[in-house]
TIRO-2110 file (N, C-alpha, C; in Angstrom, 1 decimal):
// TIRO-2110
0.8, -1.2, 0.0, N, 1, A
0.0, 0.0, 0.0, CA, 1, A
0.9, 1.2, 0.0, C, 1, A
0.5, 2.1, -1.3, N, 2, A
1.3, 3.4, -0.9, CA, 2, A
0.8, 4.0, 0.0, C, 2, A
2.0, 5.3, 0.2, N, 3, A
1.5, 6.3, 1.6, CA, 3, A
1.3, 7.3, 0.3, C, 3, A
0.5, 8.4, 1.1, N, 4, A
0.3, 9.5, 0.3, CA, 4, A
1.1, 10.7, 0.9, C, 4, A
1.6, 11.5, 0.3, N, 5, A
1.9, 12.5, 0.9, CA, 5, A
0.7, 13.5, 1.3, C, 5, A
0.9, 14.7, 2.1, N, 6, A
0.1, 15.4, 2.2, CA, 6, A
-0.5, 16.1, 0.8, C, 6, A
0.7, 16.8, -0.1, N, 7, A
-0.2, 17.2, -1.4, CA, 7, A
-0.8, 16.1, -2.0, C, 7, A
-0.7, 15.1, -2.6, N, 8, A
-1.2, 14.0, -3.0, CA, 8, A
-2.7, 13.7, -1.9, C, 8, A
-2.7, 13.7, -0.7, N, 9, A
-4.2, 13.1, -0.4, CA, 9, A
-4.9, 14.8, -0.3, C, 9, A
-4.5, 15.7, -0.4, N, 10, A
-5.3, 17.1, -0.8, CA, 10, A
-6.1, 16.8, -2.0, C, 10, A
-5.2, 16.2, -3.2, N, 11, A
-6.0, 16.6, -4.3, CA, 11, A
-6.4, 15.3, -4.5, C, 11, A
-6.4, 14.2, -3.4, N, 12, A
-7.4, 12.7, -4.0, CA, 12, A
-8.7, 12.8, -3.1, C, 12, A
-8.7, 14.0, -1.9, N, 13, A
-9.8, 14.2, -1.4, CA, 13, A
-10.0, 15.5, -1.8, C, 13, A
-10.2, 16.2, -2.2, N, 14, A
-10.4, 17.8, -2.4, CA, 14, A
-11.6, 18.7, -1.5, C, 14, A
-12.3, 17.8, -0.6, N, 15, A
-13.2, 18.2, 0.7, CA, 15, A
-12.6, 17.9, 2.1, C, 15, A
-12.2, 17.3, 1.9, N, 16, A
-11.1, 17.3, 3.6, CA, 16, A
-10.7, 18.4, 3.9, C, 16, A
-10.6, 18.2, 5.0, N, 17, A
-9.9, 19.7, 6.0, CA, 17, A
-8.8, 19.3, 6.7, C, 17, A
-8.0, 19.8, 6.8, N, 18, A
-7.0, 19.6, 8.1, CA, 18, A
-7.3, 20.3, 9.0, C, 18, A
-7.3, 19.1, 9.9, N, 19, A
-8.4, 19.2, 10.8, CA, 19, A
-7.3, 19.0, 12.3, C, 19, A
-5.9, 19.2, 12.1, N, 20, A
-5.2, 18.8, 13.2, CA, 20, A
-4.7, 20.2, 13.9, C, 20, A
-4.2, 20.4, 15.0, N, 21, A
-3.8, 21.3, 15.7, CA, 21, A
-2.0, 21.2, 16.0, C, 21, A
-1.9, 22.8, 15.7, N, 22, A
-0.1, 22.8, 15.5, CA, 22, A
0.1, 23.2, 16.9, C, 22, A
1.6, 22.9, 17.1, N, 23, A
2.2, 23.1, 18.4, CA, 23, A
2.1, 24.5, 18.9, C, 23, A
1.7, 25.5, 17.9, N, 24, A
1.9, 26.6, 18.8, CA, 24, A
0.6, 27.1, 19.0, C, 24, A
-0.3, 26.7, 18.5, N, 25, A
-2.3, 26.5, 18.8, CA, 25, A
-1.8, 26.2, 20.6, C, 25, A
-1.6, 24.5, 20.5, N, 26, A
-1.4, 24.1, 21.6, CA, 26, A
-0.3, 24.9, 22.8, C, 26, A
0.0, 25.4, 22.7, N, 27, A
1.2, 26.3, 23.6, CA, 27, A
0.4, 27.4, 23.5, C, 27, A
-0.4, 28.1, 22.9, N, 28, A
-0.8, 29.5, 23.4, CA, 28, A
-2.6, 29.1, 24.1, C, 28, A
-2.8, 27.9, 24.3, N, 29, A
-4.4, 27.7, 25.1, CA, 29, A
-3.5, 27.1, 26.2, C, 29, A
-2.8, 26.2, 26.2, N, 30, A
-2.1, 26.1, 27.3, CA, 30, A
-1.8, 27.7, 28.3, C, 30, A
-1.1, 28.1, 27.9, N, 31, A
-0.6, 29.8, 28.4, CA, 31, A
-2.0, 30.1, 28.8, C, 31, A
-2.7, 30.1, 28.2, N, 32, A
-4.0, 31.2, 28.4, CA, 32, A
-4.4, 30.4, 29.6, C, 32, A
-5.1, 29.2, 29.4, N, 33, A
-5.3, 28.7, 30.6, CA, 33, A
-4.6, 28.2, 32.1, C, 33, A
-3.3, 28.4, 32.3, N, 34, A
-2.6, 28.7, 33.0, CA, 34, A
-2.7, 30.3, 34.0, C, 34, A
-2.5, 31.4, 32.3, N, 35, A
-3.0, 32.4, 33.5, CA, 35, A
-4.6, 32.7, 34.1, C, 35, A
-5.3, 32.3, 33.4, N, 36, A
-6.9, 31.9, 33.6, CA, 36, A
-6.9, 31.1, 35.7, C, 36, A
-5.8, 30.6, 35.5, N, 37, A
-5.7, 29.2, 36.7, CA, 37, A
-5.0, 30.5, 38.0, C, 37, A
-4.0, 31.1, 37.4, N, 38, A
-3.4, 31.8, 38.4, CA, 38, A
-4.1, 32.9, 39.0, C, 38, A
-5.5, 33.4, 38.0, N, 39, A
-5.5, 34.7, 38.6, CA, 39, A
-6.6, 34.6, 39.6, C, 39, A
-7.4, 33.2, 39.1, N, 40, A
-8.3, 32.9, 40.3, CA, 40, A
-8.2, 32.0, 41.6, C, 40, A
-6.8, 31.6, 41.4, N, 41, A
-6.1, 31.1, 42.8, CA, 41, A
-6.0, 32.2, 43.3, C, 41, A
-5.4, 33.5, 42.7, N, 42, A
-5.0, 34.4, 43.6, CA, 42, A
-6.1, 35.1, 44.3, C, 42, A
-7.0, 35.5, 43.5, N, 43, A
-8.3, 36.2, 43.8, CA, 43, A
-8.9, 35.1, 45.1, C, 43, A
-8.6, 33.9, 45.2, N, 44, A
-9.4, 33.0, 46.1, CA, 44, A
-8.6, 33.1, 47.4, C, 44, A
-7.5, 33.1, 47.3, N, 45, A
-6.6, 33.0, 48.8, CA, 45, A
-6.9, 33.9, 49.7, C, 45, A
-6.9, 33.1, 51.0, N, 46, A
-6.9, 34.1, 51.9, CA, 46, A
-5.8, 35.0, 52.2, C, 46, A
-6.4, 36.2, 52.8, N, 47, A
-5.2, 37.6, 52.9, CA, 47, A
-4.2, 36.8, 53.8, C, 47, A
-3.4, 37.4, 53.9, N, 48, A
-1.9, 37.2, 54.8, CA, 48, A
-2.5, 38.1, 55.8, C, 48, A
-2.3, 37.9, 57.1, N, 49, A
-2.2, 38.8, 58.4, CA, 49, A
-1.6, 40.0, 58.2, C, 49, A
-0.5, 40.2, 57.3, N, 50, A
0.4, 41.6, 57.2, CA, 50, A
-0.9, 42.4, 56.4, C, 50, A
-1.4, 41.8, 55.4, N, 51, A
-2.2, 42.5, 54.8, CA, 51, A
-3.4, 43.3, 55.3, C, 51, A
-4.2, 42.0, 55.9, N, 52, A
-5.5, 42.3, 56.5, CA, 52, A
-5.2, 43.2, 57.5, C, 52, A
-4.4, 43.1, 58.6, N, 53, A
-4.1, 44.2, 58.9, CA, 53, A
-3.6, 45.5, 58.7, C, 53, A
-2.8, 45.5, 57.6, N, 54, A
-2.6, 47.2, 56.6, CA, 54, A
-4.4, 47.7, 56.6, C, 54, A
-5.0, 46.5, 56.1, N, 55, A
-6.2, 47.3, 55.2, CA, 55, A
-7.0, 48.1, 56.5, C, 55, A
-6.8, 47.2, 57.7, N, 56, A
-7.4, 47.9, 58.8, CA, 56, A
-7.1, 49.0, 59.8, C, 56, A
-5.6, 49.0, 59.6, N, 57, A
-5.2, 50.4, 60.2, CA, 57, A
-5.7, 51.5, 59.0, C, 57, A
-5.4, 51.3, 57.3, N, 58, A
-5.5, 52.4, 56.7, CA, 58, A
-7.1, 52.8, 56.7, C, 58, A
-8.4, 52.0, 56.9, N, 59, A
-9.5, 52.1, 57.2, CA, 59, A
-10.1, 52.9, 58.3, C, 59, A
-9.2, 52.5, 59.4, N, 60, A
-9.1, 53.2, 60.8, CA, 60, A
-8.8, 55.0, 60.7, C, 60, A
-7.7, 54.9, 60.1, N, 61, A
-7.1, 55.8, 59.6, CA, 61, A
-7.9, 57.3, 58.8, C, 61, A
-8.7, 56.3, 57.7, N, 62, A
-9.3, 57.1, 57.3, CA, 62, A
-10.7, 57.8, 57.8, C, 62, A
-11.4, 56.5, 58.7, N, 63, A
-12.2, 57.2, 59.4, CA, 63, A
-12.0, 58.0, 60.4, C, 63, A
-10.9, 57.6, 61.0, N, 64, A
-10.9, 59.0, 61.8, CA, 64, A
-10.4, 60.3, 61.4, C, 64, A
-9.7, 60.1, 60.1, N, 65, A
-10.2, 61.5, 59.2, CA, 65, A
-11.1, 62.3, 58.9, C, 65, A
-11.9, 61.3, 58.7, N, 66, A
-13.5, 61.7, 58.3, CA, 66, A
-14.4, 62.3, 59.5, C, 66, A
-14.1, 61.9, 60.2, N, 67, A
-14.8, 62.0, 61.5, CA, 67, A
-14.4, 63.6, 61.9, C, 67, A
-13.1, 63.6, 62.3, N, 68, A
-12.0, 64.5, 62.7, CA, 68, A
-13.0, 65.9, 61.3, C, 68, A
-12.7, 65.4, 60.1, N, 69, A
-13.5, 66.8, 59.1, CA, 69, A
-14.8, 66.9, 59.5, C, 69, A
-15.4, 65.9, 59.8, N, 70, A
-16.8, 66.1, 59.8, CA, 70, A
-17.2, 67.0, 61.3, C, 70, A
-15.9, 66.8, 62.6, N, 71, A
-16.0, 67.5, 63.6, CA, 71, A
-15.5, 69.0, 63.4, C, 71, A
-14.6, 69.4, 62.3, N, 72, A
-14.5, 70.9, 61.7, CA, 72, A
-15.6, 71.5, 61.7, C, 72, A
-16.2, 70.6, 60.4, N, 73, A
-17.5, 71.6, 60.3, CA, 73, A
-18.5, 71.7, 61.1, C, 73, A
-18.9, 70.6, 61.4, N, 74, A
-19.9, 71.2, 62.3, CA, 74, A
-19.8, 71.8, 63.8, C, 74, A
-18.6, 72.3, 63.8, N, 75, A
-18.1, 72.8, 64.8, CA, 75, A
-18.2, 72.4, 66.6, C, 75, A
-18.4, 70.8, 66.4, N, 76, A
-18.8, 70.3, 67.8, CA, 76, A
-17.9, 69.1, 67.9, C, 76, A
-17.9, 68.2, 68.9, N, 77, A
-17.2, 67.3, 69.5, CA, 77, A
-18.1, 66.5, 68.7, C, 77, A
-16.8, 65.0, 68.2, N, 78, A
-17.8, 63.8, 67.1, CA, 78, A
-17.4, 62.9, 68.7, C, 78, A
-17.8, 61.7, 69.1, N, 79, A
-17.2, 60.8, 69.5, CA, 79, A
-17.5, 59.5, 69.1, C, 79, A
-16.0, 58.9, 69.3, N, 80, A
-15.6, 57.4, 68.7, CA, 80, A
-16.0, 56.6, 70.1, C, 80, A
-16.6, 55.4, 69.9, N, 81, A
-17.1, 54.7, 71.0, CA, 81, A
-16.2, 53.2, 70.9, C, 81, A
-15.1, 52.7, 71.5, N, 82, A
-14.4, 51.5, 71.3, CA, 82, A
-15.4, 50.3, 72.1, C, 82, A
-15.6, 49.5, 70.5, N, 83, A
-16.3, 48.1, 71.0, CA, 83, A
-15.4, 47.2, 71.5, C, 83, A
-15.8, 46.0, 71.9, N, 84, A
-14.8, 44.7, 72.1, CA, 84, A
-14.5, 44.7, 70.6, C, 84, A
-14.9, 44.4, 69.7, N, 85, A
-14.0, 43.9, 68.3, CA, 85, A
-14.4, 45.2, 67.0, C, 85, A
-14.4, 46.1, 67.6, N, 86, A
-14.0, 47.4, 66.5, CA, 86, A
-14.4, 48.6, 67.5, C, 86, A
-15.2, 49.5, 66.6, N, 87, A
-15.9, 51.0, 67.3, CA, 87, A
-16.8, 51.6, 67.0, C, 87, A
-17.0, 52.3, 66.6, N, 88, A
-18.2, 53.0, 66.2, CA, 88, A
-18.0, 54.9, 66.4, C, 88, A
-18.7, 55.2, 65.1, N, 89, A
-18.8, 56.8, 65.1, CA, 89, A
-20.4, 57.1, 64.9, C, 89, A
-21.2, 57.4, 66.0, N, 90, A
-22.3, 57.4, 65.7, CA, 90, A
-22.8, 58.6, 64.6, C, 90, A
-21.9, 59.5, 65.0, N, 91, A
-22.3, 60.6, 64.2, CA, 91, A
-22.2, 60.9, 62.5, C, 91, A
-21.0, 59.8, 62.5, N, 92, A
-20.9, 59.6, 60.6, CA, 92, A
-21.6, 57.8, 60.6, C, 92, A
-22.6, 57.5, 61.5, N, 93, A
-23.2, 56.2, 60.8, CA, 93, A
-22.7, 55.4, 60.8, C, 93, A
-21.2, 55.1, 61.1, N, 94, A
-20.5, 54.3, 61.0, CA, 94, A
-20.1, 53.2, 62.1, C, 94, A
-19.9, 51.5, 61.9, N, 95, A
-19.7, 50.7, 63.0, CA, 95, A
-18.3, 49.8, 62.3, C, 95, A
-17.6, 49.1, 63.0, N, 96, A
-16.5, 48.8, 62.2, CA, 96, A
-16.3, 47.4, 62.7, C, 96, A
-16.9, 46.6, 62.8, N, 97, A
-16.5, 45.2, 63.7, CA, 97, A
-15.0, 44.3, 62.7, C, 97, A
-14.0, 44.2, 63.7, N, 98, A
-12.8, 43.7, 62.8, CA, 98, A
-12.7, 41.8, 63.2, C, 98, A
-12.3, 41.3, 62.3, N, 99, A
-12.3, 39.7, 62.6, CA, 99, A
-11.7, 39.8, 64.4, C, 99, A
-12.6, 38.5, 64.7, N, 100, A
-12.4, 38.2, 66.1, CA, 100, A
-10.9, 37.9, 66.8, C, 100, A
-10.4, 37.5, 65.6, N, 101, A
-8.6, 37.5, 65.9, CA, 101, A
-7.6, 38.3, 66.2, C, 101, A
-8.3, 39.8, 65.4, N, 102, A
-7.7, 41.4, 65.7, CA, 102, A
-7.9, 42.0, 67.7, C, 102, A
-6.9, 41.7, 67.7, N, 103, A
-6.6, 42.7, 68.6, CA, 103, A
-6.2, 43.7, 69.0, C, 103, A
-6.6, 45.1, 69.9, N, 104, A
-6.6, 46.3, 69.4, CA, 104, A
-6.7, 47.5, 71.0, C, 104, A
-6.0, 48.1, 71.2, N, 105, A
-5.6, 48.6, 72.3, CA, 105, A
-5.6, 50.0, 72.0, C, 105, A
-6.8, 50.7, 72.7, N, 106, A
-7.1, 52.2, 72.6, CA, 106, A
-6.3, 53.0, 73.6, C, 106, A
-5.5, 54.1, 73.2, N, 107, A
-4.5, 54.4, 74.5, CA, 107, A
-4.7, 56.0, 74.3, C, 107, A
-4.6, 56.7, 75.4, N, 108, A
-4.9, 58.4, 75.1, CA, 108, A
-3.1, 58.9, 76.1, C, 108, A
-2.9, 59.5, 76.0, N, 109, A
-1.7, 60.2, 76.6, CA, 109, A
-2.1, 60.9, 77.7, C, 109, A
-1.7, 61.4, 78.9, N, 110, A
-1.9, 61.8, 80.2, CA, 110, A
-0.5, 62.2, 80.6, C, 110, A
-1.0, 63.1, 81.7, N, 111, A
0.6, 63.5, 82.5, CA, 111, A
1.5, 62.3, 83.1, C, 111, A
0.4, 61.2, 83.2, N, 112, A
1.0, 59.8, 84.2, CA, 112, A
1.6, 59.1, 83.1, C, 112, A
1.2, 58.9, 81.6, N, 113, A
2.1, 58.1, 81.0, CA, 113, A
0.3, 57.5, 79.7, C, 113, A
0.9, 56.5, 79.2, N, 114, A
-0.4, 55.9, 78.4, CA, 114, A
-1.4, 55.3, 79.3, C, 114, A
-2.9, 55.9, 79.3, N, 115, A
-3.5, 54.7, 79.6, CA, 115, A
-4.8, 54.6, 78.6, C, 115, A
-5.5, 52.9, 79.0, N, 116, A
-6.5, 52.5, 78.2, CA, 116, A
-7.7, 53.2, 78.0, C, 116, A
-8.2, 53.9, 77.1, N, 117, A
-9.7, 54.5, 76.8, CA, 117, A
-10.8, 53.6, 76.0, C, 117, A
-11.9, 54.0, 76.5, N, 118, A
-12.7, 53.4, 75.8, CA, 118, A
-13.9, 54.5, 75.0, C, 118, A
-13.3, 55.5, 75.0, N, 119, A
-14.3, 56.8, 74.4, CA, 119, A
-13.1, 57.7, 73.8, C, 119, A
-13.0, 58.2, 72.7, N, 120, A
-12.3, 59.1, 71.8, CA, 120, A
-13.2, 59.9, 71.7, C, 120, A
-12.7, 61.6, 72.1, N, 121, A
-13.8, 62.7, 71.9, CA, 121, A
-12.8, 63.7, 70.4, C, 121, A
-13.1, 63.7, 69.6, N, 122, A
-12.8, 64.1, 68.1, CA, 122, A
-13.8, 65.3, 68.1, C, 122, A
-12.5, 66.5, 68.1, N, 123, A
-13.0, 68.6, 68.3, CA, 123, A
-12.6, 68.5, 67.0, C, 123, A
-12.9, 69.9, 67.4, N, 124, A
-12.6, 71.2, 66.2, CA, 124, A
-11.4, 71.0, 65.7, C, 124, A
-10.5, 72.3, 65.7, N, 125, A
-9.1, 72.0, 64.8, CA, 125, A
-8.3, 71.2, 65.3, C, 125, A
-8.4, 70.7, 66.3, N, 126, A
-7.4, 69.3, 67.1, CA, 126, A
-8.4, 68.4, 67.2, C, 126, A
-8.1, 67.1, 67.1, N, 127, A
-9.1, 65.8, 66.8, CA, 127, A
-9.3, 65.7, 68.0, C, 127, A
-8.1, 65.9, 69.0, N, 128, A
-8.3, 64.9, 70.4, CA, 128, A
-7.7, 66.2, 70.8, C, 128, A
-7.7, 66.3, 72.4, N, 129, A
-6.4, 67.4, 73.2, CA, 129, A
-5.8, 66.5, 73.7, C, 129, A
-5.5, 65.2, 73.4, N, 130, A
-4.3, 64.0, 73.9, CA, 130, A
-4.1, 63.1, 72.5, C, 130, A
-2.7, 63.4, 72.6, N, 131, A
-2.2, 62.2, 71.6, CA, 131, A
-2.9, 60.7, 71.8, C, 131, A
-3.5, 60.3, 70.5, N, 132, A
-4.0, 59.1, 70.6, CA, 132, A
-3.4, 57.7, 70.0, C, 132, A
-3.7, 56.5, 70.6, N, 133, A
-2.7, 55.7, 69.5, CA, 133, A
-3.8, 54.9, 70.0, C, 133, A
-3.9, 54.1, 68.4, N, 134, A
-4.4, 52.3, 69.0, CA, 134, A
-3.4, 51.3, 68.1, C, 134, A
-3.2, 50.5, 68.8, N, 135, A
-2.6, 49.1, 68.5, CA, 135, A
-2.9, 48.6, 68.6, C, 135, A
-2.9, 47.6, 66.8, N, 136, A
-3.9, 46.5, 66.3, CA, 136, A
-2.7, 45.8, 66.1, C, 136, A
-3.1, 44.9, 66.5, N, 137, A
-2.2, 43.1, 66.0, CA, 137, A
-3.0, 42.2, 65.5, C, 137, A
-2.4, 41.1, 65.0, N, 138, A
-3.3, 40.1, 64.6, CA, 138, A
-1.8, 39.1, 64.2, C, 138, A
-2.4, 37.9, 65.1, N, 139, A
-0.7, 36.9, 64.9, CA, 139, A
0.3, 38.0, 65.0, C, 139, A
1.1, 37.5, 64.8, N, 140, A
2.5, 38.1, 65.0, CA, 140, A
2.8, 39.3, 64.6, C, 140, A
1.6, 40.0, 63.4, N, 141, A
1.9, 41.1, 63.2, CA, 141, A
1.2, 42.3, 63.6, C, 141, A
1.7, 43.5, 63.8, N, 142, A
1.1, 44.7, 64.9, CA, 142, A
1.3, 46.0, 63.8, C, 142, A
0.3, 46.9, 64.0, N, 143, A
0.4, 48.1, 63.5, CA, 143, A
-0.3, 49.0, 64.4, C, 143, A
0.0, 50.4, 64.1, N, 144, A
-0.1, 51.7, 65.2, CA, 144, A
-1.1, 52.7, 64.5, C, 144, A
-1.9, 53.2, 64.9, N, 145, A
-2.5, 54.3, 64.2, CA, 145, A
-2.6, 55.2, 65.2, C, 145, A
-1.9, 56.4, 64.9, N, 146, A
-2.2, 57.8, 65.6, CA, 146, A
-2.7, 58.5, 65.5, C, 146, A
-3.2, 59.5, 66.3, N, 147, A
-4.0, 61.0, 66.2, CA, 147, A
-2.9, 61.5, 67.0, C, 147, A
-2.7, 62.7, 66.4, N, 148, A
-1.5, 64.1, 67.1, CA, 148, A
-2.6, 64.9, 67.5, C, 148, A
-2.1, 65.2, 68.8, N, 149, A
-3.0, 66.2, 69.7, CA, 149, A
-2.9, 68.0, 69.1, C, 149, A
-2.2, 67.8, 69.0, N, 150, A
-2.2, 69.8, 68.2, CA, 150, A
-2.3, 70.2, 66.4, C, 150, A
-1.6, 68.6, 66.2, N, 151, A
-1.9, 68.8, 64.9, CA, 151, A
-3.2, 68.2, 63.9, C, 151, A
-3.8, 67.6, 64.8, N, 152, A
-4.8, 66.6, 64.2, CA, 152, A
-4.5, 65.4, 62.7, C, 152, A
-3.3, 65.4, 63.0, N, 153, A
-2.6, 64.9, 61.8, CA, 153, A
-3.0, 62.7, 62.3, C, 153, A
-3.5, 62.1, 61.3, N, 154, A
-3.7, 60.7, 61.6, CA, 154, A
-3.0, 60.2, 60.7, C, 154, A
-1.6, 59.3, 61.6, N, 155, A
-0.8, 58.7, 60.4, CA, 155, A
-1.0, 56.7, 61.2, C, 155, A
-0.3, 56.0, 60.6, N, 156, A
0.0, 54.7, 60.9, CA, 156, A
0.9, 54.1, 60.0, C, 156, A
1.4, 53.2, 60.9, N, 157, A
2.7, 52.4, 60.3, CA, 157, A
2.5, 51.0, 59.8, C, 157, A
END
């Protein structure tokens, strides 16, 4: 039996298709489907602790920004109320409950040294009249968010 070559069985079937898949078909659905695989592993994993906690000091952060402007204008005292697992600003509507794992230590400054508060009163052009700090941890890792008493400036590390 002869073999045909490929031109030869073209023009003894002249309706056939080649109908087979080349190596680099196969190498670019591969690729695709690979990144297809990575991006929703990543999208699915849980945060890292360094993470989830960034996201919750800069959240912290920024509400007591908001708070701190919202006590400019309307020219009165806002207050922050510390829950067991977040806080609350009644005045901007806001409650913040953080995973049960987050641990979080509300501290005001005093002539004696730091101690624990459970009420943040957020004025006019100073947020607080005492430097404020809370420290959040979570596992092994810890972050700081401040209020400056003269300058109303809220940073964190």
């Amino acid at each position: 039996m002869k073999r045909l070559t490929s031109s030869e069985a073209r023009s003894a079937f002249p309706g056939a298709v080649d109908a087979g898949v080349t190596l680099f078909e196969t190498m670019a659905a591969l690729a695709i489907l690979a990144l297809s695989a990575s991006l929703v592993t990543i999208t699915l994993l849980p945060r890292q602790p360094e993470q989830e906690l960034e996201r919750i000091a800069e959240q912290l952060a920024l509400n007591l920004q908001a708070a701190g402007a919202e006590a400019q204008i309307a020219g009165e005292s806002i207050e922050l109320i510390v829950l067991e697992n977040g806080y609350r600003i009644p005045a901007l509507g806001r409650e913040v409950e953080w995973a049960t794992s987050v641990e979080a230590q509300w501290r005001s400054a005093t002539p004696d040294g730091w101690r624990t508060t459970s009420r943040l009163s957020l004025t006019g052009p100073s947020l607080t009249a005492r430097e404020t700090r809370i420290e959040l941890s979570l596992g092994d890792q810890a972050r700081s968010v401040r209020v400056e008493a003269l300058s109303a400036r809220v940073s964190h590390d």
